[in-house]
MIKOL-150008 format. One record per residue (C-alpha): x, y, z; residue in one letter. Coordinates in Angstrom, 2 decimals, always signed. Layout:
N
[atom [X,Y,Z],"A"]
...
This chain:
179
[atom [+98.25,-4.36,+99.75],"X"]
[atom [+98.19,-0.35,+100.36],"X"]
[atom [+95.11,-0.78,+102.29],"X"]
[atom [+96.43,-3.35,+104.71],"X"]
[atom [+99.20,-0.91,+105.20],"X"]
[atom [+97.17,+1.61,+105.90],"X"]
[atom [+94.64,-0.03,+108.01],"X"]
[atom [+97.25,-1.64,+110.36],"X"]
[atom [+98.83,+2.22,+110.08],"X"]
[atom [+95.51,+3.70,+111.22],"X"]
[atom [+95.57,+0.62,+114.10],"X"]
[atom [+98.55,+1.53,+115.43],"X"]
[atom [+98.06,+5.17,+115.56],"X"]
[atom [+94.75,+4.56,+117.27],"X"]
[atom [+96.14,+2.37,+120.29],"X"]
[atom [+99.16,+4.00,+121.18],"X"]
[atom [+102.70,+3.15,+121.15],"X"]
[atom [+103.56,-0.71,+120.11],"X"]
[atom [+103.35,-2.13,+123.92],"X"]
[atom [+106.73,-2.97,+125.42],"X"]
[atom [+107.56,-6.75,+127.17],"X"]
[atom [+108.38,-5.25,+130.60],"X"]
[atom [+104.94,-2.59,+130.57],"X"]
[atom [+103.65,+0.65,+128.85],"X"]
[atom [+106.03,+3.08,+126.76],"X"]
[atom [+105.52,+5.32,+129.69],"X"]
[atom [+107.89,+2.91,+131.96],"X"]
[atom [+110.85,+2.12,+129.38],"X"]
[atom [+112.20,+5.82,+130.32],"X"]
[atom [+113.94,+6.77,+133.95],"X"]
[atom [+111.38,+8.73,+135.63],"X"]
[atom [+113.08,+11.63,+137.89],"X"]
[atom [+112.17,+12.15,+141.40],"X"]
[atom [+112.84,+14.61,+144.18],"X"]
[atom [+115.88,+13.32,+146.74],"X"]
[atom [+115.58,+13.87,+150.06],"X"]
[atom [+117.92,+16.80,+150.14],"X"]
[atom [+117.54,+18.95,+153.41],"X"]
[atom [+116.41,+22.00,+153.21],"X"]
[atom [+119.16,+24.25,+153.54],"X"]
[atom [+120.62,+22.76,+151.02],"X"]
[atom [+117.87,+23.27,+148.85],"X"]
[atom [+118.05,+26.93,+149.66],"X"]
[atom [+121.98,+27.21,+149.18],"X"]
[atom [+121.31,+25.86,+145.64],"X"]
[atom [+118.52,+28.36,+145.00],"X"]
[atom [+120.82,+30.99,+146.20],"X"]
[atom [+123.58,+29.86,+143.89],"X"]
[atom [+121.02,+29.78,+141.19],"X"]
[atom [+120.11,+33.54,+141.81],"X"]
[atom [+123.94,+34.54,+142.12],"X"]
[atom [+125.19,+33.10,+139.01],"X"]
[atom [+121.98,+34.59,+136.83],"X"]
[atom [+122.93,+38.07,+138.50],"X"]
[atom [+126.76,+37.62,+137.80],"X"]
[atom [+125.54,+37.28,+134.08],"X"]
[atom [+123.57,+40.93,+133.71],"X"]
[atom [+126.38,+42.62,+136.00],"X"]
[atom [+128.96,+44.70,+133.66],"X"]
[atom [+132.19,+44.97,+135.67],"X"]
[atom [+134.01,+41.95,+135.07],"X"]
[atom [+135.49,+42.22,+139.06],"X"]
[atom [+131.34,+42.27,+140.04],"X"]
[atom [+130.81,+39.66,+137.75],"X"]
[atom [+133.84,+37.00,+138.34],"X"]
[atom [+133.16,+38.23,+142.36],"X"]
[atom [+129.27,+37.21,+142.05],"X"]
[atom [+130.32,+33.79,+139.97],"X"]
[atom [+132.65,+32.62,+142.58],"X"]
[atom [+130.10,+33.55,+145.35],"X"]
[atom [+127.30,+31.24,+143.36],"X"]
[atom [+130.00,+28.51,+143.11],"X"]
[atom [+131.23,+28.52,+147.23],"X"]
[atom [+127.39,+28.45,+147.64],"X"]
[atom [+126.52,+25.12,+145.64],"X"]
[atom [+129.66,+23.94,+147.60],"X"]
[atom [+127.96,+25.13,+151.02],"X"]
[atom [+125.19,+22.76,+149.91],"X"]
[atom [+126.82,+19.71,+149.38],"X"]
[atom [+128.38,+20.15,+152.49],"X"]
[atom [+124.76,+20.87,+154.16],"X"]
[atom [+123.80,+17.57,+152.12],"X"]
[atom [+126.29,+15.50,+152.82],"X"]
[atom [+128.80,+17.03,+155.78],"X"]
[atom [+129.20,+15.72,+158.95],"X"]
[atom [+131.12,+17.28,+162.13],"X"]
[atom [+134.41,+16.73,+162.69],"X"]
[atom [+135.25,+13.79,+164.27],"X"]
[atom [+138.12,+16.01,+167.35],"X"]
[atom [+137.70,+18.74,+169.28],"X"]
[atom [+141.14,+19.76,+168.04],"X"]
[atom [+139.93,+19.24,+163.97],"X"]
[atom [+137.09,+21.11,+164.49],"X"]
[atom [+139.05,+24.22,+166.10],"X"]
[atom [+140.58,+24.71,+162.31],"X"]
[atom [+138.72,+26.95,+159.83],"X"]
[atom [+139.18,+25.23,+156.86],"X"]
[atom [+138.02,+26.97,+153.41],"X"]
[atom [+134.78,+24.92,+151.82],"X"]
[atom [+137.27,+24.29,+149.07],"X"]
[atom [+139.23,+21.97,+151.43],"X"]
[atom [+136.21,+20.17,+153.26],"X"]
[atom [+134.30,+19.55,+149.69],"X"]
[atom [+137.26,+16.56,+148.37],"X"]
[atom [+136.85,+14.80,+152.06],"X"]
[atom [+132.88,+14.94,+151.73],"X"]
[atom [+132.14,+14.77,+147.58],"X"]
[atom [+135.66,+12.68,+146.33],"X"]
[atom [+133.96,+13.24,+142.94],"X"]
[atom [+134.50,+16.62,+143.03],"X"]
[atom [+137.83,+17.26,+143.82],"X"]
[atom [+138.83,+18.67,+140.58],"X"]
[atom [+135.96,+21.37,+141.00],"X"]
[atom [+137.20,+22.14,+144.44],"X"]
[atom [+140.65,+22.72,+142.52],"X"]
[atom [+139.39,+24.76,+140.34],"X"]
[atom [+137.55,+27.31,+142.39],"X"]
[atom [+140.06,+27.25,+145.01],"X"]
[atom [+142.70,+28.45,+142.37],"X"]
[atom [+140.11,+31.62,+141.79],"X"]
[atom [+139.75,+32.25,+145.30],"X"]
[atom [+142.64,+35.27,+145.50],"X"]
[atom [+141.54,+36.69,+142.65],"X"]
[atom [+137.65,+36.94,+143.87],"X"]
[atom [+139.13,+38.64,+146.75],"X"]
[atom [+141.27,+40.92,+144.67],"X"]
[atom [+137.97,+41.85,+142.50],"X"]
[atom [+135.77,+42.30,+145.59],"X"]
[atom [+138.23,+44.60,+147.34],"X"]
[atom [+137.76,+46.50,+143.90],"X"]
[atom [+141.46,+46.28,+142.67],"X"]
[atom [+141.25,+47.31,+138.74],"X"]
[atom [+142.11,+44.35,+136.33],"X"]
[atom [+141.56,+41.79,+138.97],"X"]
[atom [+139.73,+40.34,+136.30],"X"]
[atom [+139.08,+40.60,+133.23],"X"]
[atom [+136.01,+39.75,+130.94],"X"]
[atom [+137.15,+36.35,+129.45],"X"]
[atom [+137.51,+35.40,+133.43],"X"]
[atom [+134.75,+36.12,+134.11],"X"]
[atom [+133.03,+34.64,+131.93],"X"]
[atom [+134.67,+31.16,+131.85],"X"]
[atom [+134.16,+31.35,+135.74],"X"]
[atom [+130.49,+31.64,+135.13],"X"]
[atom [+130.20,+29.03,+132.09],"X"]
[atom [+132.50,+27.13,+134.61],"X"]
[atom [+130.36,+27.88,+137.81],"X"]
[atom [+126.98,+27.20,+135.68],"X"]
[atom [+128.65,+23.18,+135.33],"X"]
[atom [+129.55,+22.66,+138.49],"X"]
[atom [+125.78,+24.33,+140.16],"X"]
[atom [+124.17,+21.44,+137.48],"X"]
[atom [+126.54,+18.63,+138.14],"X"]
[atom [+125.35,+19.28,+142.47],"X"]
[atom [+122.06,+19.95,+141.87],"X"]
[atom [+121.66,+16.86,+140.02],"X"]
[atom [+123.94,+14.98,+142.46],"X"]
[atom [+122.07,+16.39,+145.24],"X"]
[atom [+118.42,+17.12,+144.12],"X"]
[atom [+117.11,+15.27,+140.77],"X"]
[atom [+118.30,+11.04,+140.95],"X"]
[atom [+116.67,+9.07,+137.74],"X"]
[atom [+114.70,+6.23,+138.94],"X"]
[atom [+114.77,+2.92,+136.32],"X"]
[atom [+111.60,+1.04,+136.31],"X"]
[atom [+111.48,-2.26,+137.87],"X"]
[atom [+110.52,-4.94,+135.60],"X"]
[atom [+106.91,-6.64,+136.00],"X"]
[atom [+106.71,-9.67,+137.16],"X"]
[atom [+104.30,-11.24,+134.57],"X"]
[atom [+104.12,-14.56,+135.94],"X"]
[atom [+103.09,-13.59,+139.36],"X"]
[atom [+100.14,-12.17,+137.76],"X"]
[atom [+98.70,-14.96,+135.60],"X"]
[atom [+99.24,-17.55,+138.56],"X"]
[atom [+97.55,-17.70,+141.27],"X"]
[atom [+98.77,-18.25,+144.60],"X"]
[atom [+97.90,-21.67,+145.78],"X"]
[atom [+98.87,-21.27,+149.57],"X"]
């Protein structure tokens, strides 16, 4: 009996992974694949990317909450480059509006970010103008653990989609078409 065991062991170590009724192991997991994100967005995200790892070595917690926010209105900048579209009046489009406000009308799903980083937006200018205990370190850093969220949630919104296999179509194979 232990050498049956082992032999079918030895079998199934040699072929592979047990083979799967819709195709190889390879296709039973989502396979991720590039969107078609422009290109300035793509670039916004990148920048956010580069201002959130420098908020994280700066020591100042005004230069760091300051950078944070910065990295944040950026990945905001690129879902609006994503996704935005020009206003629809001559009269709308004559209002600045903060990216904080456009970003619920664009991405509904992220209304509660916009929220958030639209509360911080006094205090990030407060810590830029270099007023002292604009912020302090516990702020800053659950602006950047906070900021570091939000720059994953878009870039996987905007960048990386998971693609499920399709499942084969056996019986197309083994018939033949008769036409």
């Amino acid at each position: 009996m232990a050498s049956h065991h082992a032999a079918a062991a030895r079998r199934r170590r040699a072929t592979g992974p047990a083979p799967s009724l819709t195709g190889p192991a390879s296709d039973v997991h989502p396979v991720l694949r590039r969107a078609t994100a422009p290109p300035a967005a793509l670039d916004l995200l990148a920048q956010a990317r580069a201002a959130l790892e420098e908020a994280t070595l700066l020591e100042t917690p005004n230069e760091r909450y300051a950078t944070a926010h910065l990295a944040a209105l950026r990945t905001a900048a690129a879902v609006l480059a994503a996704r935005g579209r020009p206003e629809p009046t001559a009269r709308r489009r004559a209002k600045i509006r903060s990216a904080w406000e456009v970003l619920p009308e664009i991405a509904p799903e992220l209304t509660e970010w916009s929220a958030l980083f639209a509360s911080g937006a006094a205090r990030r200018a407060r810590a830029e103008a270099g007023i002292r205990g604009a912020a302090g370190t516990r702020d800053a850093d659950d602006l950047i653990r906070d900021v570091a969220m939000f720059l994953r949630l878009v870039e996987r919104m905007l960048v990386l989609q998971p693609v499920l296999p399709q499942p084969r179509q056996e019986r197309e194979r083994e018939m033949p078409d008769a036409g």
